[in-house]
DOLUMTI-506362 format. One line per 2 residues: number of its first residue (from 1); their letters; for each residue y, x, z of C-alpha. Coordinates in steps of 0.05 Angstrom, whole numbers. Example, Ala and Ser with C-alpha at 12.3 -4.5 7.8 and 13.67 -1.06 7.14 Angstrom:
1	AS	-90 246 156; -21 273 143
END
This chain:
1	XX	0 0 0; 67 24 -15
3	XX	116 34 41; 180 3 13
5	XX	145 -64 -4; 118 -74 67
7	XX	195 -52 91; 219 -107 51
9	XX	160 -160 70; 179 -144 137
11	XX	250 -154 129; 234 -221 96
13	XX	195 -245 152; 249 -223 200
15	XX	298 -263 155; 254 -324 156
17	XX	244 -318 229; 316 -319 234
19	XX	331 -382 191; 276 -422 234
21	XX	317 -417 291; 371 -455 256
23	XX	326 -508 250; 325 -576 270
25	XX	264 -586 303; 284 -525 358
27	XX	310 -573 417; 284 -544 476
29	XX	354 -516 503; 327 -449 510
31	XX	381 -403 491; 401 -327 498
33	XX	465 -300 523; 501 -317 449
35	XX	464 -389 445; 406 -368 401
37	XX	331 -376 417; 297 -316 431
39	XX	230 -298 382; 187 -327 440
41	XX	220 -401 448; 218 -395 376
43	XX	138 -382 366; 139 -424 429
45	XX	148 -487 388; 90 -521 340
47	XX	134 -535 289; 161 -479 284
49	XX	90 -446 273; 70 -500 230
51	XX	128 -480 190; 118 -407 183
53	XX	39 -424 176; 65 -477 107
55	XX	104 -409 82; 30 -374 71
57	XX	2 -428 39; 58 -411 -19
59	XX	27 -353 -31; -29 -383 -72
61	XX	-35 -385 -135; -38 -442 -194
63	XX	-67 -397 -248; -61 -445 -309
65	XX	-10 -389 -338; -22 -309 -324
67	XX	28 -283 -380; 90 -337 -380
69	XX	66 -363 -440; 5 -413 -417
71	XX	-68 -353 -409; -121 -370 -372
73	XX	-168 -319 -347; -222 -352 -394
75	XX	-186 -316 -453; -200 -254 -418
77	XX	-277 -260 -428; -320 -298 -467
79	XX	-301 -372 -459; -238 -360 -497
81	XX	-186 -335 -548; -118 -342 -539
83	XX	-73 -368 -596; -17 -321 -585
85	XX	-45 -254 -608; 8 -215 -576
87	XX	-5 -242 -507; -11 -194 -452
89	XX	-87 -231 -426; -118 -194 -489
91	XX	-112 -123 -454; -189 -145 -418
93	XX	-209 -149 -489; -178 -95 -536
95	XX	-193 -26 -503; -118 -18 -480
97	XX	-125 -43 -395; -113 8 -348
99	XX	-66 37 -291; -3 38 -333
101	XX	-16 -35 -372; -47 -85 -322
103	XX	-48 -168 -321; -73 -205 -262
105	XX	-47 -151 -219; -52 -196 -155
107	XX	-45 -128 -97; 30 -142 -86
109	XX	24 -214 -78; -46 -212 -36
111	XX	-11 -163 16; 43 -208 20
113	XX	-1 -258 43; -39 -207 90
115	XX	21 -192 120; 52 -259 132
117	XX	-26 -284 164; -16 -216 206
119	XX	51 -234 236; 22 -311 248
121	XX	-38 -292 277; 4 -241 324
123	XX	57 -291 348; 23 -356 355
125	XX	-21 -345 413; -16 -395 451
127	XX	-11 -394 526; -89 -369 525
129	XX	-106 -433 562; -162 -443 516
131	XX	-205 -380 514; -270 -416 522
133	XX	-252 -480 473; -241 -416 417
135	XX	-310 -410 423; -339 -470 400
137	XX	-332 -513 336; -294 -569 364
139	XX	-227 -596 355; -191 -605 422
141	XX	-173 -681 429; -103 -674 448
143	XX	-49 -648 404; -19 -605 464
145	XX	16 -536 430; -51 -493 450
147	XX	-90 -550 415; -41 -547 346
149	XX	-45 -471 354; -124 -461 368
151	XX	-127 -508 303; -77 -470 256
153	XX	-97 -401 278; -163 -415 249
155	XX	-126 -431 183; -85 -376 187
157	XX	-151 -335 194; -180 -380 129
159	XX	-124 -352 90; -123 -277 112
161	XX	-199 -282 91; -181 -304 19
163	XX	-134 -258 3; -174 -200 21
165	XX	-230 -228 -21; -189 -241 -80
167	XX	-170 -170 -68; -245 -139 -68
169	XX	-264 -184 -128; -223 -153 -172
171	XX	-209 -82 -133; -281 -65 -105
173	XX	-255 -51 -46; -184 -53 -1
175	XX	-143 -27 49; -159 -77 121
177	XX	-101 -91 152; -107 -137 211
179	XX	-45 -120 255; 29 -138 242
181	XX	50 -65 207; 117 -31 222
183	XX	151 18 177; 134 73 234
185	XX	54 59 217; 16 105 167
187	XX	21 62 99; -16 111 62
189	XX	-79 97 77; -159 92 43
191	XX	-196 37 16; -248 17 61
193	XX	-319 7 35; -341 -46 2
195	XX	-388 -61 61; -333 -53 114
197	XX	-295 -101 75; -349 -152 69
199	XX	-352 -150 138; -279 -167 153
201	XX	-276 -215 118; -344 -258 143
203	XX	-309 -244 211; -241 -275 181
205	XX	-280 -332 155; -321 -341 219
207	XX	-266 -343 256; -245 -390 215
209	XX	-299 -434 216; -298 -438 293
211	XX	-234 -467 295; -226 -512 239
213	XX	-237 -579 237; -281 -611 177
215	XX	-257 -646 124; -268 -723 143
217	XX	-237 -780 110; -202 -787 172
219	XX	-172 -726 184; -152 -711 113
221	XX	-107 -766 104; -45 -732 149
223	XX	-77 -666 128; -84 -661 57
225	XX	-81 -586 22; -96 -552 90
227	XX	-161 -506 105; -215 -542 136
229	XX	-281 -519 164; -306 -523 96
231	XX	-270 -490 60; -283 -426 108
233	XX	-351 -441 92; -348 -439 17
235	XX	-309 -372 19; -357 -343 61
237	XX	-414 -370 16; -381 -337 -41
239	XX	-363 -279 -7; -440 -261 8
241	XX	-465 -288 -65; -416 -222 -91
243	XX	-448 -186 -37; -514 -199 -51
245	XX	-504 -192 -131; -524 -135 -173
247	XX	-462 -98 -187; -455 -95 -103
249	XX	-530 -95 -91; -556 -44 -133
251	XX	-621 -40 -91; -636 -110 -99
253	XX	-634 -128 -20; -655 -196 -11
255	XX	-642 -197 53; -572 -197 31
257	XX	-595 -258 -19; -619 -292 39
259	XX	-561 -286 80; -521 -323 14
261	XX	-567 -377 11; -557 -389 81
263	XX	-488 -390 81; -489 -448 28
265	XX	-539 -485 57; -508 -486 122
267	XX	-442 -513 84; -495 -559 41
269	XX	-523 -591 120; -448 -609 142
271	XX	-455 -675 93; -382 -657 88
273	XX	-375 -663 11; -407 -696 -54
275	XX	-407 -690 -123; -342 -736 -154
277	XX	-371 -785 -196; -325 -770 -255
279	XX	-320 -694 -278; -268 -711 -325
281	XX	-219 -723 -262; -240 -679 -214
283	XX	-177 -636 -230; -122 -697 -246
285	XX	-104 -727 -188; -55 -782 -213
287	XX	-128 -812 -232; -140 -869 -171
289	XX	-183 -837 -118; -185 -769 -159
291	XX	-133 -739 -102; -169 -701 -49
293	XX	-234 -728 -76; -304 -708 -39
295	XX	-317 -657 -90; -254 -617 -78
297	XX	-271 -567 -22; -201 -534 -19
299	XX	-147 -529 -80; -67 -502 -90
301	XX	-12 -547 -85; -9 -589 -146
303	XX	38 -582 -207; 69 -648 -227
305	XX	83 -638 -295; 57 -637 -372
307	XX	56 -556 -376; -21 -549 -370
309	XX	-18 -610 -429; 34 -570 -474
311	XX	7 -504 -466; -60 -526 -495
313	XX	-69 -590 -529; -86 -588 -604
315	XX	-23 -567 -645; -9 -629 -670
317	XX	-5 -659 -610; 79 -660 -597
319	XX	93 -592 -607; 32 -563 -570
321	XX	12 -488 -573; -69 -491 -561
323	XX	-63 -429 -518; -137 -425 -496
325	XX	-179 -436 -556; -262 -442 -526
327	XX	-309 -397 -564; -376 -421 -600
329	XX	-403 -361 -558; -392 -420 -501
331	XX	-402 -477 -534; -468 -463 -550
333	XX	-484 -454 -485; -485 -539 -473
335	XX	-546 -560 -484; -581 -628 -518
337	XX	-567 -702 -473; -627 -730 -503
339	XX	-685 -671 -490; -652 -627 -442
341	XX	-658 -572 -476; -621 -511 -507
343	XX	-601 -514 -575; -635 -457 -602
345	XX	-701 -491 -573; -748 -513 -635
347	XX	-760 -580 -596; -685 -586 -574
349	XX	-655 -637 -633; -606 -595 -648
351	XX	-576 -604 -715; -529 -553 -753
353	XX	-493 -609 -791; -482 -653 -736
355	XX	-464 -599 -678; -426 -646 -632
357	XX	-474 -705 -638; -521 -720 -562
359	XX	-496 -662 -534; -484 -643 -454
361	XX	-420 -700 -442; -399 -636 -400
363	XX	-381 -614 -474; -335 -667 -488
365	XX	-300 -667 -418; -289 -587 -430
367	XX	-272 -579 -503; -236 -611 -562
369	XX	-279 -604 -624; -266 -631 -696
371	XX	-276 -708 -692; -332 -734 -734
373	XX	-308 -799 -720; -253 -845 -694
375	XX	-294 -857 -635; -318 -785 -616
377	XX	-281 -727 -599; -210 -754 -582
379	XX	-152 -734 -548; -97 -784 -530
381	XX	-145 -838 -568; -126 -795 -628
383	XX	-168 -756 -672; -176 -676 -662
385	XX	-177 -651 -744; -197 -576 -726
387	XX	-234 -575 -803; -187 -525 -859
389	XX	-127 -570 -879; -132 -614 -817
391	XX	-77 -625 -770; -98 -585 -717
393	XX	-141 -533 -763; -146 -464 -763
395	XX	-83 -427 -795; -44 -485 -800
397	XX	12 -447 -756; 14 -382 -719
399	XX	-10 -429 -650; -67 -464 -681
401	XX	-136 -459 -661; -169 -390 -678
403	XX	-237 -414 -668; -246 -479 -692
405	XX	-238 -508 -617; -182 -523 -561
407	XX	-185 -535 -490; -194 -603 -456
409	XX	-216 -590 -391; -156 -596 -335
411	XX	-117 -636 -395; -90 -707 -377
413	XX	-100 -759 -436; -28 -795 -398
415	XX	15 -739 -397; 65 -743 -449
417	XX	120 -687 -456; 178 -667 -510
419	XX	187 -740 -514; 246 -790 -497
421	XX	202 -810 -438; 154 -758 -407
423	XX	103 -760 -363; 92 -714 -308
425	XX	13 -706 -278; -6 -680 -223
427	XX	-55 -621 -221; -74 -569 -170
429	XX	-121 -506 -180; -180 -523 -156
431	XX	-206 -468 -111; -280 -486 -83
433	XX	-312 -542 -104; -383 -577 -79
435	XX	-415 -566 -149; -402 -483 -135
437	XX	-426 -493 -74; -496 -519 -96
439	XX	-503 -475 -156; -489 -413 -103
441	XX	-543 -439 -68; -595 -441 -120
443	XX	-577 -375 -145; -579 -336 -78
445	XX	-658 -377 -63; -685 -361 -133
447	XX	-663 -286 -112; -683 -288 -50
449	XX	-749 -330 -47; -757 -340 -122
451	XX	-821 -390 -147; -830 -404 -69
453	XX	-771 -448 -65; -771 -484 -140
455	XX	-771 -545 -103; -703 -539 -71
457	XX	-671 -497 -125; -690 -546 -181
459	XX	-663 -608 -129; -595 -573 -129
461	XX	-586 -561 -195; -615 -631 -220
463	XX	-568 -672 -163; -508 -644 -217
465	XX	-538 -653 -277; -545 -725 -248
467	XX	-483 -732 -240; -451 -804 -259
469	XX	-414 -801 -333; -463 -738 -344
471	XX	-536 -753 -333; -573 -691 -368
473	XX	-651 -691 -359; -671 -652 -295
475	XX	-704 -592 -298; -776 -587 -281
477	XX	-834 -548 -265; -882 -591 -310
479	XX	-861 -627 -379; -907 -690 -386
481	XX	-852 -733 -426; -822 -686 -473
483	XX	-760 -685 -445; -730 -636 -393
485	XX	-731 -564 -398; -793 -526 -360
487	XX	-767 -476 -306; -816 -459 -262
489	XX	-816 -379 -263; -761 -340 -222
491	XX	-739 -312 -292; -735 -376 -323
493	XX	-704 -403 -255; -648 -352 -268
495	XX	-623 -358 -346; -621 -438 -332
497	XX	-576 -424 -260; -538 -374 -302
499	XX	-531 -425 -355; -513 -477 -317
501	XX	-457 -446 -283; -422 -429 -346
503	XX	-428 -510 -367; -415 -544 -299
505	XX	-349 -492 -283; -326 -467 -352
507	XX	-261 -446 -357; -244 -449 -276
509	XX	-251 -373 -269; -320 -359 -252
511	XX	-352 -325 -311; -298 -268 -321
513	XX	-323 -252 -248; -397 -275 -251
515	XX	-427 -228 -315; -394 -174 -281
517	XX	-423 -184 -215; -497 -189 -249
519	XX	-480 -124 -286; -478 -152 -353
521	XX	-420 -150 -377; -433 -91 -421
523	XX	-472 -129 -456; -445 -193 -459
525	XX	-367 -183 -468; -385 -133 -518
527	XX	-410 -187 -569; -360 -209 -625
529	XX	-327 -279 -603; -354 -333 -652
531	XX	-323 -390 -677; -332 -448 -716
533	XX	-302 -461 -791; -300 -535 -813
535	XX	-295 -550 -882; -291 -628 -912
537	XX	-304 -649 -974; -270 -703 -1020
539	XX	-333 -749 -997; -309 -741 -920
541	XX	-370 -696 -905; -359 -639 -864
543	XX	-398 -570 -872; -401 -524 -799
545	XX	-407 -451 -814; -401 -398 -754
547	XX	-359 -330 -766; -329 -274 -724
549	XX	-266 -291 -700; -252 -220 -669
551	XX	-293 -158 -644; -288 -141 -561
553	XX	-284 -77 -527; -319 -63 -459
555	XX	-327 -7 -422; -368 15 -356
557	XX	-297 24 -324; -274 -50 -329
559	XX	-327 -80 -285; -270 -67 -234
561	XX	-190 -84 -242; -153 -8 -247
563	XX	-111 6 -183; -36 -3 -213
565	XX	-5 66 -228; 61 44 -182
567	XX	11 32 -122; -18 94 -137
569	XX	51 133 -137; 66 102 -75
571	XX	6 107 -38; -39 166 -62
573	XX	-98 155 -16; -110 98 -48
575	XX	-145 126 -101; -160 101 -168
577	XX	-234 72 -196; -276 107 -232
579	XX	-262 114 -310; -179 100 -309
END
């Protein structure tokens, strides 16, 4: 970390210290000499650390736009292309990322949110009437200032936890800071180990956990967007899956598999969550009952406008710049609604000149493809013409579609923007979800306890392929009807988990990080990114022919983000990863 940016964080927080006291809320008549509350009447007061507690939550993200112009991380793997060739998210593909020319360079920001949690978690203490309550899971009933405290603490804890993860997902490792740092500490300081920082953080989120309340009906209704029990459970489930994973478990410890399986499970037994029963609206929550539904674990604050909408709908679409434009490297991935099975399986159904036609409806809810029909395929009840010479096809401006697809996933059908009259929706980033939670789950069993659990592993991927509006066949060990794919080895177990991860949470962030955590990255984002050229003839009948939309470039080296170059001037000891 670099000394002048904790100088001015602390500054800041001495500045919005400062400002509190001006506050309303502060009506204790505790003064000092001059009339002002001293820092302790100030932390002294709920609101006040309720207040300063809200100013941390700021510090995360909405990551619908990484460059200013609308890219999504999914344009920095496999899942995507972005329209605008000269934006800054194609450094993870071109050979060109390093110390000197980063994106996603989240280390200042993180810190920031280290450092706030560290001065929270130092000043709001409480009288220490409630040593033994800390102890257990429970809420205390009354809504004393050791009660609010005990409560918010553990959310403060919940949030220290997440930064440092994002940190070590993308880093490999960080510097732990867990006290309130002055500009007369050391700054310079090492990296801890990976395993050191794994460990921090389960204590973070274990901390966490024992002082957070679940997420009830009840008690979200005053409490909306705030940590719960949960959601410490989640990030602790993820946290471990990482842990356990190859690029972090080169030995193949399943004890450490176990220990992620657990950790979901135990999230799993809390009955706290279900699957939504629309996956089209998990993410819009103008959509009646969509808002805080089950499904949603823990999310950002929402955006209320159409910038997701004009960022990537089809081009035609008012003015729209398709940003994130899904690859048929993805696409392909979504496999047959009336068999089950992949398309590249003999038995599958799958045909070549009718590509769209019984596919996964997860398709459909994810990505805009040509529409066949006036029925199929729509945006806005309007017709997506991604075929050469349609509206929205490829090179019909420098923003159309470079692959034959655009995004649909997170876009509202209501929205309406550069019009007369717009129309604002509300969207958060959704953080943790219930479906993660159960595909975590299967994954860490299959690794840990492979074939001996195919009961339980198939039952939590099935309960989301059931899922209401998506009903795909289950998965089974056996195949008496025809239909259902047969996964009953811990091999087979794997590709269909690794499969259905990509479907059931495409484009939310989780396969930039996931190929990289099973170490095949090299592999995979090394492929060329396909797409999918629609031609129609003067009878309306449309031909489908595949073709390389660009070449990638991955090296060994970019499994991990590089350590910026202006950290690295600052703070030497920090040292850089291998290969930058």
């Amino acid at each position: 970390m670099k000394k002048y940016l904790l100088f001015l964080l602390i500054i800041a927080a001495s500045f919005y210290i400062a400002g509190c006291s001006k506050d309303k809320f502060l009506q204790d008549g505790s003064t000092t000499s001059d009339g002002s509350l001293t820092e302790a009447q100030e932390w002294a007061n709920p609101d006040f650390a309720r207040n300063f507690l809200n100013n941390i939550y700021s510090t995360l993200q909405i990551r619908y736009d990484l460059d200013g112009s609308g890219a999504m991380l999914a344009s920095g793997c496999d899942e995507a292309v972005n329209s605008n060739l000269n934006s800054s998210i194609n450094i993870f593909n071109n050979g060109s990322w390093g110390p000197v020319r980063t994106i996603d360079d989240v280390y200042t920001n993180m810190y920031l949110g280290i450092h706030k949690a560290n001065i929270f978690l130092a000043k709001a203490n409480g009288s220490g009437i409630l040593p033994a309550a800390e102890l257990t899971t429970s809420l205390p009933a009354d809504l004393t200032y050791d009660a609010q405290i005990f409560r918010i603490r553990g959310e403060a804890f919940f949030l220290r936890a997440f930064f440092e993860f994002e940190l070590v997902k993308r880093y490999g490792s960080m510097v732990i800071i867990t006290k309130n740092l002055t500009t007369n500490d050391n700054l310079d300081l090492p990296r801890n180990t990976f395993d050191e920082c794994v460990n921090e953080i389960s204590l973070d989120c274990d901390s966490a956990i024992a002082r957070l309340p679940l997420n009830t009906a009840a008690w979200a209704t005053n409490n909306r967007g705030r940590a719960t029990q949960t959601a410490a459970m989640a990030l602790k489930a993820r946290l471990l899956l990482y842990a356990a994973s190859p690029q972090y478990n080169p030995s193949g410890d399943v004890t450490r598999w176990q220990k992620a399986a657990d950790a979901a499970k135990a999230l799993i037994d809390k009955n706290a969550h279900a699957l939504y029963n629309s996956y089209s609206n998990i993410f819009l929550w103008n959509t009646t009952n969509s808002a805080y539904n089950t499904e949603v674990i823990f999310a950002t604050q929402t955006l209320n406008d159409a910038s997701v909408e004009m960022a990537n709908a089809p081009i035609s679409f008012d003015g729209a710049t398709g940003r994130t434009d899904p690859s048929q490297n993805i696409v392909d991935l979504f496999e047959m609604k009336t068999t089950g099975r992949p398309i590249g399986d003999a038995a599958s159904g799958y045909s070549a000149s009718a590509p769209y036609t019984n596919r996964d409806p997860r398709l459909g809810f994810a990505v805009l493809y040509n529409s066949p029909t006036a029925t199929t395929g729509l945006f806005k009840s309007k017709v997506v013409e991604t075929f050469i010479g349609g509206k929205d096809g490829i090179g019909t401006n420098n923003n159309a579609t470079k692959t034959g697809y655009y995004l649909h996933k997170f876009l509202a059908d209501g929205a309406v923007w550069n019009s007369s009259s717009n129309t604002n929706v509300r969207k958060p980033w959704v953080l943790f979800r219930y479906a993660e939670v159960l595909l975590n789950y299967a994954e860490a069993l299959n690794e840990a306890q492979g074939t001996a659990q195919t009961t339980q592993i198939l039952s939590a991927l099935n309960t989301i392929r059931a899922r209401t509006g998506v009903a795909m066949p289950a998965l089974q060990t056996t195949n008496p009807t025809g239909n259902g794919y047969v996964a009953n080895t811990q091999a087979e177990l794997r590709k269909r988990i690794h499969n259905e991860r990509e479907v059931e949470l495409c484009f939310e962030e989780h396969r930039f990080f996931d190929v990289r955590r099973w170490k095949e990255a090299d592999v995979t984002f090394n492929q060329p990114i396909i797409g999918m050229q629609i031609t129609k003839s003067s009878a309306g009948v449309y031909t489908y022919q595949t073709f390389t939309v660009e070449n990638r470039t991955f090296a060994a080296k970019n499994y991990l983000y590089p350590v910026s170059q202006t950290e690295l001037n600052k703070a030497p000891n920090l040292k850089q990863n291998p290969g930058y």
